[in-house]
Steps between C-alpha positions, in 0.01 A plus 500: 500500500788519738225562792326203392743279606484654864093382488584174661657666826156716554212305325424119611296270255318188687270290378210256695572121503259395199665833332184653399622866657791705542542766700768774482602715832757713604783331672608888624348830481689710256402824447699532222309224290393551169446259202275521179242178436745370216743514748279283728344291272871376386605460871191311560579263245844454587363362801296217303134697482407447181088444538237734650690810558266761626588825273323742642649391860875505335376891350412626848769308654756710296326797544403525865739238662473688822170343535658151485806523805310307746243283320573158297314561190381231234664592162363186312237235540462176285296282492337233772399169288168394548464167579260215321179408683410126448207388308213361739131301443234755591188258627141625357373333824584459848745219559475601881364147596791302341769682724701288699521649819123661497360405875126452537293755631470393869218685766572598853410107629786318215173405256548511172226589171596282194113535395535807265576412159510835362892510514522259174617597195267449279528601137295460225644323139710758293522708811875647571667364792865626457709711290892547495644839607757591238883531691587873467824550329799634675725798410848525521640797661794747437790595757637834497813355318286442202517131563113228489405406831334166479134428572286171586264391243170375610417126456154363325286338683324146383161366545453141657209385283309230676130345414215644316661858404627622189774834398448733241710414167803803683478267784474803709125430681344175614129428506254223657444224217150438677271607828646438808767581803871645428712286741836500481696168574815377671737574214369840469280410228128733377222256450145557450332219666108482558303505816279227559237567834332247687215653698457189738724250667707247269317154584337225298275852301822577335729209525869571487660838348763488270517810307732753269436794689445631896238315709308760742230223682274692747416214683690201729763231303392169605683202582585284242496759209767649293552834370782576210515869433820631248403842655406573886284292711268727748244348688300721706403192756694178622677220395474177596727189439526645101728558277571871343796515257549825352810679293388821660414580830222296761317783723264259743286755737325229729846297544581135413357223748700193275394159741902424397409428133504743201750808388499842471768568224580862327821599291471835633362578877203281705286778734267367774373595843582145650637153382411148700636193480580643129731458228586828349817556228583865365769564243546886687306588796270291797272808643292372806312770698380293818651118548693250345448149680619158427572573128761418276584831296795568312552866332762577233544834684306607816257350729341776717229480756560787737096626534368534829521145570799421262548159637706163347430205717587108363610387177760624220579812421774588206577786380785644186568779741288608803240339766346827674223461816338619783515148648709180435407147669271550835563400861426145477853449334292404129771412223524766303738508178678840358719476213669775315709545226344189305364537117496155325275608235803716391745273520302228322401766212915569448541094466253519226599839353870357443327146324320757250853694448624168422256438252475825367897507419451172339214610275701827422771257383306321276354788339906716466579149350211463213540881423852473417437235299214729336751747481696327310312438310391793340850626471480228207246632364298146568161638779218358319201733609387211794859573669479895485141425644683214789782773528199767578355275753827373651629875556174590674542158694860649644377810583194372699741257675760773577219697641361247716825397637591823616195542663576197710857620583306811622301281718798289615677795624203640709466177655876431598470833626198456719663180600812719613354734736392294826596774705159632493320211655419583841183433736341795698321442796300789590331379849635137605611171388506231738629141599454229228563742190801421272640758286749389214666727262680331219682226653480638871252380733431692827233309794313771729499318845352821672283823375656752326353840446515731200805405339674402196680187339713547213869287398802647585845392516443108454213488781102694539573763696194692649432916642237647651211628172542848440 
């Protein structure tokens, strides 16, 4: 035993930052070293490892340390926790087309196909569209000091359950309530929502279009009719001085010729090859492949229209956070409008969003107040069987109420966020921009007197500052 105290001046225990090894060298060759396991076992401890201690390393080590002078050698090994994996939705069909930043498929010359319809999601009714991925449980780990070593425990994920679809009683799958197109919304939200196909143009034949589900109209829009789709609008030939609403997406292949009358309106993204003397509004993306000309467009996100021609000349453009072109304004010095960093849908929604909170937290009053008094009540003794049924109802009441406002604080905060973060808004010029075009950016306004060639426009320190497009 009296050698064991000398262990310390020719053995060295260290241990790996997350101690989950030790190792155990020589700090000096000694010829003279000997030591049974028991004896190294006990020094090992001594220097706190408690967990994992390789035996039949410590045996050989005693026996043959001659083999050990010049290597560091791991005596013990713990254990490495295993972190959680978060739950996720696995989709039973492809949600490729509702993908935010999905570009069209563009050819060699900048056209673009919207014709094929193949690419919707159409499922039948009872047909599974998504199912949740359980989170996979963590596991803590051990150090070599015998002590837990913490892990991260997955987190469940949660369906948004929109129109026409229905979950199992585990709420664990979702499936269509009826025939028609998964699209998913704004908010995130599965719906089932029909298709309803027009194999002509929409003229006095069909009259106007206001329906549940997606619109796909083969022919031309006319002037003077209206389409209402709560799905996607896609019209595979031109519109006229119309109006499209839709809460999807609007995908218009022969472009928009609007006379100055009419709107093209989507909550998601509007897609055509060319608008003139339009008015087009997009709660996320403006996609034009050829020309944008004396329109008024406003785009919660993006308005692009860098095809071959890519070219913005006249009118309004506004955009929540980027103008992008081949082309801006023409030689002739025509007005031309860029704005940037604007999104007035969002900042009327958050005026509205924070009257329902209002509400809301007054309702949720009302209902703490009577359920007290309910409360109460019953601690008498005196709930005839219509309260316990009013105390029922009013319990549900708070919980739907709770729900809903938090929903809408959810919503709040995304949008004071979004509202935040103007230093995205920028306008890229990919060719030229010339005299007469006027390029504002939140409450900056910048005149072009003289061309400019591929650059970009973006606020910076008080002012729009502009560098060459990379």
């Amino acid at each position: 035993m009296e050698y064991m105290k000398d262990l310390a001046q020719i053995l060295s225990v260290t241990m790996n930052d997350d101690k989950t090894v030790a190792y155990l060298q020589f700090l000096k060759k000694d010829e003279e070293f000997t030591c049974t396991p028991d004896v190294l076992l006990h020094f090992l401890r001594g220097e706190g490892v408690k967990y994992g201690i390789q035996d039949d390393i410590v045996t050989r080590f005693s026996l043959h340390p001659k083999e050990y002078y010049f290597s560091k050698t791991p005596i013990a090994i713990g254990i490495e926790p295993v972190q959680g994996k978060d739950g996720s939705i696995r989709y039973a069909v492809p949600m490729d087309d509702e993908d935010q930043h999905r570009k069209p498929a563009e050819s060699d010359d900048g056209t673009v196909d919207f014709k094929d319809i193949t690419r919707l999601n159409n499922v039948r009714k009872g047909q599974i569209i998504a199912e949740l991925v359980p989170p996979v449980p963590g596991s803590p780990g051990t150090a070599i000091t015998g002590e837990p070593i913490p892990c991260k425990e997955g987190k469940e994920a949660r369906f948004k359950v929109g129109k026409n679809v229905v979950l199992n009683p585990e709420q664990t799958a979702m499936y269509a309530a009826i025939d028609g197109l998964v699209t998913r919304t704004d908010k995130g939200k599965l719906n089932v929502f029909p298709v309803y196909e027009i194999n002509g143009d929409v003229d006095y034949s069909t009259g106007n279009i206001d329906f549940v589900g997606t619109v796909v109209i083969r022919g031309n829009v006319l002037t003077g009719f209206r389409v209402c789709a709560s799905g996607d609008i896609r019209v595979n030939g031109g519109v006229e001085g119309a109006e499209l609403i839709a809460d999807g997406s609007i995908e218009i292949t022969g472009g928009i010729i609007g006379y100055n009358k009419g709107l093209v309106k989507a909550a998601h993204h509007v897609k055509s090859s060319f608008i003139q003397d339009g008015n087009v509004q997009a709660g996320e993306d403006v996609i034009v492949t050829q020309s944008i000309m004396h329109s008024n467009v406003r785009a919660g996100r993006d308005v692009i229209c860098s095809g071959t021609k890519g070219l913005i000349v006249g009118g309004n453009i506004q955009a929540g956070e980027r103008v992008t072109a081949r082309i801006i304004g023409n030689p002739m010095s025509t007005t031309t409008s860029i704005e940037v960093g604007v999104l007035p849908e969002l900042r009327n929604e958050l005026l509205e969003l924070r009257q329902q909170t209002k509400v809301q937290m007054e309702n949720l009053d009302k209902t703490k107040k009577a359920l007290a008094l309910l409360d109460q009540l019953a601690s008498m003794g005196k709930l005839t069987p219509d309260k316990v049924a009013m105390r029922s109802k009013l319990n549900l009441t708070q919980k739907s109420n709770m729900q809903e406002l938090e929903e809408i604080r959810e919503r709040m905060l995304f949008i004071e966020k979004a509202l935040e973060e103007t230093g995205n808004a920028r306008v890229d010029v990919l060719k030229m921009i010339y005299g007469g075009s006027r390029i504002v950016i939140g409450r900056y306004t910048k005149y072009i007197k003289d061309p400019v060639s591929r650059m970009s426009f973006y606020y910076s320190e008080g002012d729009i500052s502009m560098s060459a497009y990379v």
